[in-house]
C-alpha positions as a Markdown table, in Angstrom:
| # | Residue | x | y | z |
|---|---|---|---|---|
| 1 | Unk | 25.0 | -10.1 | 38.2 |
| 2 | Unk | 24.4 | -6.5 | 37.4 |
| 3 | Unk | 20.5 | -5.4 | 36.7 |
| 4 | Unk | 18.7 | -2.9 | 34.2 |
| 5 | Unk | 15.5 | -2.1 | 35.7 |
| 6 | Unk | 12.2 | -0.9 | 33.2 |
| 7 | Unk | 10.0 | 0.9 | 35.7 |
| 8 | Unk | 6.2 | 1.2 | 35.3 |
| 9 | Unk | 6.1 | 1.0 | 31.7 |
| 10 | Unk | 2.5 | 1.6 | 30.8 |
| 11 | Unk | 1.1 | -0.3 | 27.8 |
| 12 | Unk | -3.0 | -0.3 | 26.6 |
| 13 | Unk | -4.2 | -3.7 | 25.2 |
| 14 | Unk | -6.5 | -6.5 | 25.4 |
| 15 | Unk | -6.3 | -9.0 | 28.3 |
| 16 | Unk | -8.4 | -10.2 | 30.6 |
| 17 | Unk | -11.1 | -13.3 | 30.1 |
| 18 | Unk | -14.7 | -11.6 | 30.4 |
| 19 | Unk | -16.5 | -10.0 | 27.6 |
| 20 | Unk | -16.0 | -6.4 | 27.8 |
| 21 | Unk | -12.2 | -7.0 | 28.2 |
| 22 | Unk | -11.7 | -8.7 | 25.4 |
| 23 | Unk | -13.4 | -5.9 | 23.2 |
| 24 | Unk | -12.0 | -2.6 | 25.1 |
| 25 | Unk | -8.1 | -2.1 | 25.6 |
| 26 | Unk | -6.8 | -1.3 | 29.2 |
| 27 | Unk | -3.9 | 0.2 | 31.0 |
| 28 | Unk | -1.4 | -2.9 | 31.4 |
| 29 | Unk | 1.7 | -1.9 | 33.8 |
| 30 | Unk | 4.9 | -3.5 | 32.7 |
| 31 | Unk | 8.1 | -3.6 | 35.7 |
| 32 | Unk | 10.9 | -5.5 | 33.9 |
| 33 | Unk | 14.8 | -6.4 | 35.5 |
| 34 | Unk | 17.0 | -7.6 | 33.6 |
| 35 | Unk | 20.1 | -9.2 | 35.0 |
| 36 | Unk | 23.3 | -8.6 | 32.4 |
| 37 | Unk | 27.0 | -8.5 | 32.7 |
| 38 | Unk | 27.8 | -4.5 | 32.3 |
| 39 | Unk | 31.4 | -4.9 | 32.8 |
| 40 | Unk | 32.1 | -4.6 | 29.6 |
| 41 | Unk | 29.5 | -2.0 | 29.0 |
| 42 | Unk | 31.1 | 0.4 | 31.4 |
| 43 | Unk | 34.5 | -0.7 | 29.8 |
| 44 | Unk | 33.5 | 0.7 | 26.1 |
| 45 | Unk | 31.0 | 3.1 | 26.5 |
| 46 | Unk | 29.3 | 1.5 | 23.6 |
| 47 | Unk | 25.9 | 1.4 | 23.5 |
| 48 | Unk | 26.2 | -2.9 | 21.1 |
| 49 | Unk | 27.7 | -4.2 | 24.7 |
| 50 | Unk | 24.5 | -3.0 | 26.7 |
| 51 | Unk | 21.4 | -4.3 | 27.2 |
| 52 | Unk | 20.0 | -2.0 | 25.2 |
| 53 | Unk | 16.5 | -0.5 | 27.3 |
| 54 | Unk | 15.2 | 1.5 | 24.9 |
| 55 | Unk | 15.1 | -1.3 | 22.0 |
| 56 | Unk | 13.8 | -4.0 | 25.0 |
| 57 | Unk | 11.0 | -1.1 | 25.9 |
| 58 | Unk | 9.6 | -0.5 | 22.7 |
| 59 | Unk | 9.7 | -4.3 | 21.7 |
| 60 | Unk | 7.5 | -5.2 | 24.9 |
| 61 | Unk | 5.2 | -2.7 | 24.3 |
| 62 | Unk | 4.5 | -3.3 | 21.2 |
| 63 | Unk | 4.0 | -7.0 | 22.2 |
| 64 | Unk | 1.8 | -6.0 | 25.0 |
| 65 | Unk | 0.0 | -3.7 | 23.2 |
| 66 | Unk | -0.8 | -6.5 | 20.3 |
| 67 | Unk | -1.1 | -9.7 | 22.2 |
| 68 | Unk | -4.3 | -9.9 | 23.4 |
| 69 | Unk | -3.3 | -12.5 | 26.0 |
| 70 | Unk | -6.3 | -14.1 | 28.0 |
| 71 | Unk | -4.0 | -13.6 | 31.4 |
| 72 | Unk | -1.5 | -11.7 | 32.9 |
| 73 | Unk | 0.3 | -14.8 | 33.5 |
| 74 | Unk | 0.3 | -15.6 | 29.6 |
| 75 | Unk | 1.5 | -12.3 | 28.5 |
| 76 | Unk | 4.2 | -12.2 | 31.7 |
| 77 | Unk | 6.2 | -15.5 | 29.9 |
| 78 | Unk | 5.7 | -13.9 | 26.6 |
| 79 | Unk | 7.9 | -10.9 | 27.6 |
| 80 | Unk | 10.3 | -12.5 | 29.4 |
| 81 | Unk | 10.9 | -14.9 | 26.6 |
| 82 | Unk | 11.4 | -11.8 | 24.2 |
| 83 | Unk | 13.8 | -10.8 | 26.6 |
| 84 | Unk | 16.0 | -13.1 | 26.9 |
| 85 | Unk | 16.1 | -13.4 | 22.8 |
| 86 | Unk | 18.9 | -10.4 | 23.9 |
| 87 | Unk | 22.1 | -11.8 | 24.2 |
| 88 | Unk | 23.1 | -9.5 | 27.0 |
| 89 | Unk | 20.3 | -11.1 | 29.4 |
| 90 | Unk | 20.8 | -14.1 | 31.1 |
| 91 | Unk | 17.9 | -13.6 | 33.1 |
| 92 | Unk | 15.0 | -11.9 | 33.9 |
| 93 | Unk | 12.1 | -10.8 | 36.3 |
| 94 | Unk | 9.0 | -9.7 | 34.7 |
| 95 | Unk | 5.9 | -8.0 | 36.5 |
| 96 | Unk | 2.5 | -7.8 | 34.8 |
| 97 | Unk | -0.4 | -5.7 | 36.4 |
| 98 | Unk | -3.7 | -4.5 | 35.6 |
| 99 | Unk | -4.6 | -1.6 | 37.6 |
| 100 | Unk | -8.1 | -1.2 | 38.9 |
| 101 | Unk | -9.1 | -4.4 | 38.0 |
| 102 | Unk | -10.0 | -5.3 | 41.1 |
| 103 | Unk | -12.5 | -3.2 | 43.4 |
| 104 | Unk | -10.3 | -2.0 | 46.6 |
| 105 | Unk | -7.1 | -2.7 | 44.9 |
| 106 | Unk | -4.6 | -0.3 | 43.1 |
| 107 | Unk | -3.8 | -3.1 | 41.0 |
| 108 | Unk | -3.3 | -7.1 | 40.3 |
| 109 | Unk | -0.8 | -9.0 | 38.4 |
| 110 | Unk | 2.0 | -11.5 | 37.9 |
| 111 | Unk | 5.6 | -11.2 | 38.6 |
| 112 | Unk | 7.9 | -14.1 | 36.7 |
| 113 | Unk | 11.2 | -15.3 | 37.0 |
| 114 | Unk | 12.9 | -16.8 | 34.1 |
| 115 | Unk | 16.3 | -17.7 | 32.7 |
| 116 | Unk | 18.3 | -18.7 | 30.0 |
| 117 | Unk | 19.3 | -22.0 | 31.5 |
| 118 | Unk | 15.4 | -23.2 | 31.8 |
């Protein structure tokens, strides 16, 4: 299986469960691979037999950004779920951070695997 990769895709929302979180949006770092067949892809040159990362980016930021998820682990399913609404995708690893949200660490988060057949 063939992977698209989103790397580091910064979004600024709500999550987190304390007070000030929920009132203050926050860098949320988004690291998405899709696994796609790109045979065909690579056989047309046509843009309808791709995964199509520019669409998937903009849809998951815009999700992220609007959400205002409690956890990381909540939004995390959320955007795999929207990606695998592509046909392309059969499956699909998802990584959710918030950096600095914890002192000593560059960041915290989630990463998710999910797939069609589940």
């Amino acid at each position: 299986m063939d992977k698209v990769i989103i790397k580091n895709l910064l979004a600024r929302g709500i999550i987190g469960v304390n007070d000030w979180e929920r009132t203050r949006a926050q860098n949320i770092l988004i690291n998405i691979t899709l696994f796609t067949d790109t045979h065909r892809a690579a056989e047309t040159d046509h843009i309808n037999d791709c995964a199509d990362y520019s669409k998937m980016s903009k849809k998951v930021l815009a999700h992220a950004e609007n959400a205002k998820r409690l956890t990381v682990e909540a939004l995390a399913n959320d955007l795999a779920k929207l990606c695998l609404e592509d046909a392309h995708v059969q499956k699909v690893i998802v990584r959710v951070e918030k950096p600095g949200a914890v002192r000593f660490a560059e960041s915290v988060g989630v990463e998710i695997e999910r797939s069609r057949d589940e």
